[in-house]
C-alpha positions in Angstrom: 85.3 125.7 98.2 88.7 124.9 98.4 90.3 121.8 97.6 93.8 122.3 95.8 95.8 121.6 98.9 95.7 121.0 102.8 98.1 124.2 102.6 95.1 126.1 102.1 93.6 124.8 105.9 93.1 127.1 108.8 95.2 126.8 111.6 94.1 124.9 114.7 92.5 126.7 117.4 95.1 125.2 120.2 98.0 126.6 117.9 96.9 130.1 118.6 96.1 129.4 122.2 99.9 127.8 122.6 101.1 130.8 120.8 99.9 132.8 123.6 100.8 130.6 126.5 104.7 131.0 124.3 104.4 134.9 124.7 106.8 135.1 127.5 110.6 136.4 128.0 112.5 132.9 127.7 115.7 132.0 126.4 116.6 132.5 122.6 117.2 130.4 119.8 116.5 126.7 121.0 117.4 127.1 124.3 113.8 128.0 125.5 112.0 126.0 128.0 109.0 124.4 124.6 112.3 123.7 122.5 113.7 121.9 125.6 110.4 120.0 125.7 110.4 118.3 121.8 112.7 115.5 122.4 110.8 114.2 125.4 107.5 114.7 123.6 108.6 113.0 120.5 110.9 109.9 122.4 107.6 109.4 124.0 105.7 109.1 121.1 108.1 107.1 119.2 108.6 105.0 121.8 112.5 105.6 121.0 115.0 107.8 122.2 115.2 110.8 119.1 116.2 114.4 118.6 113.5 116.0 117.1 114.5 119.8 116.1 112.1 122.8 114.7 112.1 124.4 111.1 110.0 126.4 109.5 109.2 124.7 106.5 109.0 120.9 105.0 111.3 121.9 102.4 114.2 122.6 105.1 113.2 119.6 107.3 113.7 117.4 103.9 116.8 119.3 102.7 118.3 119.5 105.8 118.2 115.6 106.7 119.7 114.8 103.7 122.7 117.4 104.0 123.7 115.0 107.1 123.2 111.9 105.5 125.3 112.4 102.2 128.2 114.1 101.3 128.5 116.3 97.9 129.7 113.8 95.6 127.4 111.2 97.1 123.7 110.3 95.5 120.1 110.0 97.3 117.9 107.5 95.6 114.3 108.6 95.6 111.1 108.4 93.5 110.6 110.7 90.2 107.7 112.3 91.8 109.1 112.5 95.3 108.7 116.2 96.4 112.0 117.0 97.0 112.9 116.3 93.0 110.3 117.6 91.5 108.8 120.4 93.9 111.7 121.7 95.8 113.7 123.8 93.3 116.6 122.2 94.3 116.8 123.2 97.5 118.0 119.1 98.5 121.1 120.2 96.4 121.8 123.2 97.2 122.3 122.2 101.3 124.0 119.1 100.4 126.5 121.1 98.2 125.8 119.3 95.4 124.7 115.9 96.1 122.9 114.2 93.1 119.1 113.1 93.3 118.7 109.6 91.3 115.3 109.5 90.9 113.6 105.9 90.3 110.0 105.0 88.8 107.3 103.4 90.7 103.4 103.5 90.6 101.6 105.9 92.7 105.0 107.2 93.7 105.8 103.9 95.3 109.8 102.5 95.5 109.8 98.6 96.4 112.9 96.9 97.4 113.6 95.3 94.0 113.9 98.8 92.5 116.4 100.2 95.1 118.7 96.9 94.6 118.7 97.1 90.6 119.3 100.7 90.4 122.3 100.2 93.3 123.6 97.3 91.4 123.7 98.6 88.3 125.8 101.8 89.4 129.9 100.9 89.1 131.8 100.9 92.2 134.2 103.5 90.8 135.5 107.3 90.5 132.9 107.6 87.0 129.7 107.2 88.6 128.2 109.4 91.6 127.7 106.5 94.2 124.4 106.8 96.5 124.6 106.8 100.5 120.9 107.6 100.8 117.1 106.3 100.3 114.1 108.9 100.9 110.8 108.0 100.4 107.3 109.9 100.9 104.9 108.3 103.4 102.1 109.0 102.2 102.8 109.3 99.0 103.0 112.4 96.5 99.6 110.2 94.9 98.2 109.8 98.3 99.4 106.0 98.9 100.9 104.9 102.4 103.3 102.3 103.1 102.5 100.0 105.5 105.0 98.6 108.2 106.5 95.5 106.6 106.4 98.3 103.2 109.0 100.3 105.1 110.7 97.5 106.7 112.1 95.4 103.6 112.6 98.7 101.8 114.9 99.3 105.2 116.5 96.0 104.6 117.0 96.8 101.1 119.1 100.1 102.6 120.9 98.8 104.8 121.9 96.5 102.3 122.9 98.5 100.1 124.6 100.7 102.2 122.1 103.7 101.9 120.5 105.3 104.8 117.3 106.2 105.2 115.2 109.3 105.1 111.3 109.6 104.8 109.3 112.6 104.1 106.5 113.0 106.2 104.5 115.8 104.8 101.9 113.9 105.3 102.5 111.4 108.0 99.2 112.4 110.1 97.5 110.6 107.0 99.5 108.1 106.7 99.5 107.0 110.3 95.6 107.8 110.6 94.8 104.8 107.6 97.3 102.3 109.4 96.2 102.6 112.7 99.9 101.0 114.0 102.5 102.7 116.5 103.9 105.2 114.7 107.9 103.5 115.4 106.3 100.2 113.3 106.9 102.7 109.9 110.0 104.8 111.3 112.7 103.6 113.3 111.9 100.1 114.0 111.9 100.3 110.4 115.4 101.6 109.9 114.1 104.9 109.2 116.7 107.3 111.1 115.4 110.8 109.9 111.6 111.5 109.4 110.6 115.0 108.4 107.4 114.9 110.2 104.7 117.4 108.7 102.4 119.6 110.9 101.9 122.9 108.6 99.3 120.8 106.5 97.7 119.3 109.3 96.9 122.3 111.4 99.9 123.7 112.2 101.2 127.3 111.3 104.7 127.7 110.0 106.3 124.6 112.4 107.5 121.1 111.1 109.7 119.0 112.6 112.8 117.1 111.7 113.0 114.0 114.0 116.3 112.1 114.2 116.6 108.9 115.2 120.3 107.9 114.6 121.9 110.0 116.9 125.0 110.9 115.0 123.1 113.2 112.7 122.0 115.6 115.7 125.0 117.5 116.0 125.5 118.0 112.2 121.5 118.8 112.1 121.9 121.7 114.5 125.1 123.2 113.0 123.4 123.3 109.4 120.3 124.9 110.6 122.1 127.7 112.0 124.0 127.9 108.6 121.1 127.2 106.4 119.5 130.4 108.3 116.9 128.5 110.2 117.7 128.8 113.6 115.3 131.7 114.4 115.8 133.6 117.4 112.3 133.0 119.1 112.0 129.3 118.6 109.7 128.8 121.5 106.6 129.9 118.9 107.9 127.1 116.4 108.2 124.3 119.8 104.6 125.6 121.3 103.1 124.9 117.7 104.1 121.3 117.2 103.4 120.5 121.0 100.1 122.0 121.0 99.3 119.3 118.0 101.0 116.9 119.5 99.0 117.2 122.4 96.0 114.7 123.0 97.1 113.3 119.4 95.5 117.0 117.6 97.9 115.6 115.1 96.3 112.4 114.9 92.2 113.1 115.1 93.4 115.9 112.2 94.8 113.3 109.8 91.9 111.0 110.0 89.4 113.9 109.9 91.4 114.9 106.4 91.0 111.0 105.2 87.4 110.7 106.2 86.7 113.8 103.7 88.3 112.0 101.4 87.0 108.8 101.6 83.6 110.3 101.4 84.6 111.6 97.8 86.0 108.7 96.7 83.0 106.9 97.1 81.3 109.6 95.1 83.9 109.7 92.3 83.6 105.5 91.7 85.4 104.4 88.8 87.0 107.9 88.0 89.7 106.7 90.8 92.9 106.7 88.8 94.5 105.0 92.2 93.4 104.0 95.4 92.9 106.8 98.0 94.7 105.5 101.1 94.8 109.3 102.4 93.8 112.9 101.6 94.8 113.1 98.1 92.2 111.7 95.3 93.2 111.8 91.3 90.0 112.0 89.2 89.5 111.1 85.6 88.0 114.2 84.1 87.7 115.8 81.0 88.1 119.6 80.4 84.7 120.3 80.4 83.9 118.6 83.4 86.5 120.0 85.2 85.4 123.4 83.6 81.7 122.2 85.1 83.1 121.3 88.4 85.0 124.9 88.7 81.8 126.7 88.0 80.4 125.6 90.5 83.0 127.1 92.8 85.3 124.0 93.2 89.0 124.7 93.3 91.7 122.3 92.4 94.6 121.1 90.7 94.2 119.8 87.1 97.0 117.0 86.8 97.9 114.5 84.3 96.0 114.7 80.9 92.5 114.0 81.7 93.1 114.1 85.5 92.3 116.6 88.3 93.8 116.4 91.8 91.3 117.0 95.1 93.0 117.2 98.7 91.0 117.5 101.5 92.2 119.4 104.8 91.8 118.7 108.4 88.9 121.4 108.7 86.9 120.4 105.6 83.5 122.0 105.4 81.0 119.3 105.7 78.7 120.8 103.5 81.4 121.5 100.8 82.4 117.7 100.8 79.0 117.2 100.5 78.5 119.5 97.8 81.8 118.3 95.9 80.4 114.4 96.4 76.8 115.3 94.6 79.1 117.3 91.9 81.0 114.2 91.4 78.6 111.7 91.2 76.5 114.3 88.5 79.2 114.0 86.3 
């Protein structure tokens, strides 16, 4: 009974049905006739002209975005936690050529506006000091907490501000939109986001994400680092027929809130032993070793986290009757 990560899901039925719709001779590269599709697709659900562009993983959607929104000696402010400075193994760095990360502090891996203005005013406006030119954030949250519209908004304004532009990482944005409910340009562009990294590999998908770029000066730059960064594969069309296929009839959408409603069913068994709110899929659990030993012999798998804390994420295609079984467990403790 698997609850370490939504990484661990299956793979939703209509991504292996589009995979074999994909199985024809087309055109290589991005040039296919599902590639061609994405920025419709995505404009249309955005309500926004974008560019939205395949890769195979959230690491090179995230690294990727920020390659064409700083230069080398130029900084990206983003949270301590935030995946791509603390999970990525530097991969941000390595496709920027060096750009620094300048990691900030905030609960539940949370930046306000405040934070992003006293860390950007207390950097000197000289050759000394690496100068930032970029703001990523995670939406939801690397602790499972979403940021709601006006959330993104004044931390936009902050941005724009202080001359940053904006990135989020949307691993898991299915989650995030499923708790808000709101049109999905309220925490994006209308928000001054312009690049999202929008996850689908932990919310159904395969080996598909997608990079979605709403300023359109970043396109061209996107497209020539992909090929560079050796993403551009040669049949892109499986990548394309993925994310449509969740896209389709909001997949994406019903798979987020399927996650969250797992979720919410163990927070209510877990009570007090919340160490945050759960606003997503992600719950963090006060336990000791021994219950987590207890939980784990009953056949529970997860994550043990801070001291006297174990992680639980619940997937898209949660067993009812292991959330069930985890709830009692829970509540036994």
């Amino acid at each position: 009974m698997l609850f370490q990560s939504d990484n661990a899901a299956t793979v939703h039925p209509a991504i292996w049905e589009a995979l074999r719709e994909a199985d024809t001779p087309d055109i290589g590269y991005d040039g296919d006739a599902w590639s061609r599709r994405l920025d419709g697709a995505f404009s249309d659900l955005f309500g926004t002209a974008c560019t939205a562009i395949w890769v195979t993983t959230g690491t090179a959607a995230n690294a990727l975005a920020l390659a064409a929104l700083v230069a080398p000696h130029q900084g990206v402010f983003c949270h301590a936690d935030a995946h791509i400075n603390a999970d990525e193994a530097g991969a941000p760095e390595f496709y920027t050529h060096g750009a620094k990360l300048m990691p900030l502090n905030g609960e539940g891996a949370k930046l306000t506006p405040d934070t992003v203005r006293v860390a950007r005013a207390a950097i000197r406006d000289d050759v000394h000091r690496v100068q930032p030119r970029a703001l990523s954030v995670t939406n939801a949250t690397e602790y499972g907490l979403v940021y709601t519209p006006d959330e993104v908004a004044a931390l936009g304004e902050a941005a724009r501000a202080c001359g940053l532009r904006f990135h989020v990482d949307g691993a898991r944005f299915a989650n995030a939109m499923a708790r808000l409910g709101c049109h999905p340009g309220e925490v994006t562009w209308r928000a001054g986001v312009e690049a999202l990294s929008f996850g689908f590999i932990k919310n159904g998908g395969l080996s598909a994400e997608a990079l979605i770029l709403f300023a359109p000066d970043l396109a061209d730059t996107v497209r020539v680092r992909l090929k560079r960064g050796g993403h551009l594969l040669s049949k892109g069309r499986y990548q394309a027929a993925q994310i449509l296929a969740l896209l389709e009839d909001d997949r994406w959408l019903a798979n987020g809130r399927a996650a969250n409603a797992a979720a919410a069913r163990l927070a209510e068994a877990a009570g007090d032993r919340l160490a945050l709110p759960v606003e997503a899929n992600e719950l963090f659990v006060r336990a000791t070793a021994e219950e987590a030993a207890t939980l784990r012999t009953q056949g529970f798998g997860f994550y043990d986290w801070a001291a006297g804390e174990i992680r639980l994420v619940t997937s898209w295609d949660q067993d009812a009757a292991h959330v069930g079984a985890l709830a009692a467990a829970l509540a036994a403790l």
